[in-house]
DRENZAKE-561491 format. One record per residue (C-alpha): y, z, x. Coordinates in steps of 0.001 Angstrom, whole numbers, padded with zeros to 6 digits, always signed. Layout:
BEGIN
YZX/...
END
This chain:
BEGIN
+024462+012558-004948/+022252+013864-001896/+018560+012816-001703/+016100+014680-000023/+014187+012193+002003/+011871+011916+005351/+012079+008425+007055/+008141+008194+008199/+006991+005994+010842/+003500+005427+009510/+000474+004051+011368/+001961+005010+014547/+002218+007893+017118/+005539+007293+018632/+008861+007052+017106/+010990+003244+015970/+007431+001746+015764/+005063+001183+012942/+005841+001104+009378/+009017+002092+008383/+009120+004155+004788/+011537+006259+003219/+009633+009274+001006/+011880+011164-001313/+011339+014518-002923/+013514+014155-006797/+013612+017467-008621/+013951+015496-011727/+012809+012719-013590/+015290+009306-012891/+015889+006690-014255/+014535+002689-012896/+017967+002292-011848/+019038+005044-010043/+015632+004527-008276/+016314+000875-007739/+019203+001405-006336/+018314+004218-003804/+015640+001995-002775/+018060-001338-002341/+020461+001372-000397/+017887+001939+002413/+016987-001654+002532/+013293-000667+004041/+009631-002098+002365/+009035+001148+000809/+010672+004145-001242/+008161+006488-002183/+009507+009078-004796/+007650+012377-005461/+008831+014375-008657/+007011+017753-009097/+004855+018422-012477/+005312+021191-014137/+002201+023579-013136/+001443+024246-017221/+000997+020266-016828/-002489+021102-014669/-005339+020592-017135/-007838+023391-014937/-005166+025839-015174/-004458+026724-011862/-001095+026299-010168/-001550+023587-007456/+000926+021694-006565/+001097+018366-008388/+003364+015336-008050/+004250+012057-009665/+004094+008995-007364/+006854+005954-007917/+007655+003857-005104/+009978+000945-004827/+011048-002133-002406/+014537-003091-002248/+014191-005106-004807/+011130-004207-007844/+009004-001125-008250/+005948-001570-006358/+002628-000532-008790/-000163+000666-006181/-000442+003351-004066/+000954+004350-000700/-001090+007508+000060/-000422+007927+003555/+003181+008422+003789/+003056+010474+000278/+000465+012724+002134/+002721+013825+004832/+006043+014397+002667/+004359+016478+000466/+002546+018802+003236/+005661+019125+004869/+007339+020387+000608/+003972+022591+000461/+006025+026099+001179/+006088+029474-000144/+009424+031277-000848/+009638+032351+002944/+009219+029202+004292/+006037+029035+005273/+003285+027145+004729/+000526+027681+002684/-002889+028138+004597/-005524+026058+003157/-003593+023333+002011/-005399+019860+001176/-003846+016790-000546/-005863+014788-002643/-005528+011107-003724/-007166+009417-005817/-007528+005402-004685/-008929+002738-006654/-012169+000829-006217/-010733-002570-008287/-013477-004799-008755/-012835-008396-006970/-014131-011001-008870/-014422-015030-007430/-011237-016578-008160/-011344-020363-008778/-008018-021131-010565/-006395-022583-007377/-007692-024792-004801/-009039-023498-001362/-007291-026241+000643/-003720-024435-000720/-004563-021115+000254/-005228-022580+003525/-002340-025032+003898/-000269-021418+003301/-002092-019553+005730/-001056-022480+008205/-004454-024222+007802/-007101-020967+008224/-010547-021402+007421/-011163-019806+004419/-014681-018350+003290/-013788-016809+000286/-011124-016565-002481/-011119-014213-005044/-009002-012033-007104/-008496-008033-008080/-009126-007104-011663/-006850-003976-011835/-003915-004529-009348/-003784-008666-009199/-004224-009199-006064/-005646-012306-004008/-007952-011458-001519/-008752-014113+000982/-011842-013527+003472/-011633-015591+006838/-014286-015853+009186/-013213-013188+011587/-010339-010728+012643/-009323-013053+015128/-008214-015438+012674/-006350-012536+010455/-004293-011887+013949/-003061-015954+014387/-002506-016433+010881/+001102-018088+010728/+001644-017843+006913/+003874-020080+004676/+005718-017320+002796/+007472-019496+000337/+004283-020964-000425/+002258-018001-000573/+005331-016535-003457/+004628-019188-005837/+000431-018626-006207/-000575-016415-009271/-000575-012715-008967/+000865-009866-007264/+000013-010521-003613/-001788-011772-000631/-004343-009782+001166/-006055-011697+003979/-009124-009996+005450/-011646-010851+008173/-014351-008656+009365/-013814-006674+013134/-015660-007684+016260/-019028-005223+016930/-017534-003492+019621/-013927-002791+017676/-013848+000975+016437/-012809-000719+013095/-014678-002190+010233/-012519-004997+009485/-008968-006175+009884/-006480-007303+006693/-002896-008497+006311/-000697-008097+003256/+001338-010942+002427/+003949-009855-000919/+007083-012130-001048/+007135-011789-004980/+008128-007903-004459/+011167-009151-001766/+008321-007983+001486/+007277-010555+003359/+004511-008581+005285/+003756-005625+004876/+001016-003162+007388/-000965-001870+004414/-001387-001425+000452/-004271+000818-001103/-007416-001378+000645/-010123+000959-000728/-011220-002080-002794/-011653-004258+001011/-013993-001431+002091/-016374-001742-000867/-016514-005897-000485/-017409-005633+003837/-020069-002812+002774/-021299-005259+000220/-021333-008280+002464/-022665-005801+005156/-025865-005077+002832/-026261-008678+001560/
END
């Protein structure tokens, strides 16, 4: 059967570069496998599906727009959050009868601030030895998602990090997320890698890092 999909080059301004995702708009609920299998078909890190509530779903009332967020790699269903390329698929859906689209229009997402808590359970040296022998400064663990979250001393070392991704597939949880805080003269705040061989992606640019922001800012105030 068709799908209605965009291919979106995220976290980029020019096309064939960035992050490659596939964002489909489903008219009706699916089931895993059908969804599985679309995803396996494109053979990309991400398939975001959107599926429309019902507007008598909206608890205020009111008939905004509201969607239903599933997205897959080729080869499990992905539980987080990948807000930026559901953003722009469902701006571009936002139309009236005509055609044309709404004035006015916002998208809001809701990310999660998942408290990271120390993580002791493995040894330091073996996060290291799989990061191809960083320097690490801190290890601990999300509550919500279950994700590692490594701090190194400084973006620098997040760029020349040659990870082990066999090794980094057999530690506990869902996922790497190396972080290191940005130079003062970088327009950024900090710098991160995502490291997820146990959902078939190697690398991937970004996850929901909402919960990275709150740990700098805390460091920052310490």
């Amino acid at each position: 059967m068709a799908v209605n999909y965009t291919l979106v080059d995220a976290f980029t301004e020019s096309a064939f570069k960035g992050n490659p995702a596939a964002v489909c708009l489903v008219d009706e609920d699916r089931d895993d496998q059908w969804l599985q299998s679309v995803a396996a078909e494109f053979n990309i890190s991400e398939t975001s599906y959107l599926t429309r509530l019902p507007s008598e779903s909206n608890s205020d009332g009111s008939s905004t727009p509201r969607f239903r967020l599933r997205w897959f790699t080729p080869v499990v269903e992905f539980v987080t959050l990948s807000g930026i390329l559901t953003a722009k698929k469902v701006a571009q859906n936002n139309k009236a009868s005509d055609g044309v689209t709404h004035k006015g229009f916002f998208v809001e997402l809701n990310f999660p601030s998942d408290p990271i808590a120390i993580f002791n359970s493995i040894e330091v040296s073996m996060i290291s030895n799989a990061l191809g022998g960083a320097s690490v400064i801190y290890l601990g663990r999300t509550t919500t998602l279950d994700y590692l979250i490594v701090v190194v001393p400084s973006a620098k070392d997040v760029i020349d990090l040659q990870p082990n991704f066999d090794a980094i597939g057999k530690f506990p949880g869902n996922g790497m997320i190396v972080t290191g805080i940005a130079p003062s003269e970088s327009e950024f705040d900090f710098y991160s890698r995502c490291f997820f061989p146990q959902y078939g992606i190697n690398e991937v640019i970004s996850v929901c890092l909402s919960f990275l922001s709150i740990r700098h800012h805390q460091e920052e105030g310490s």
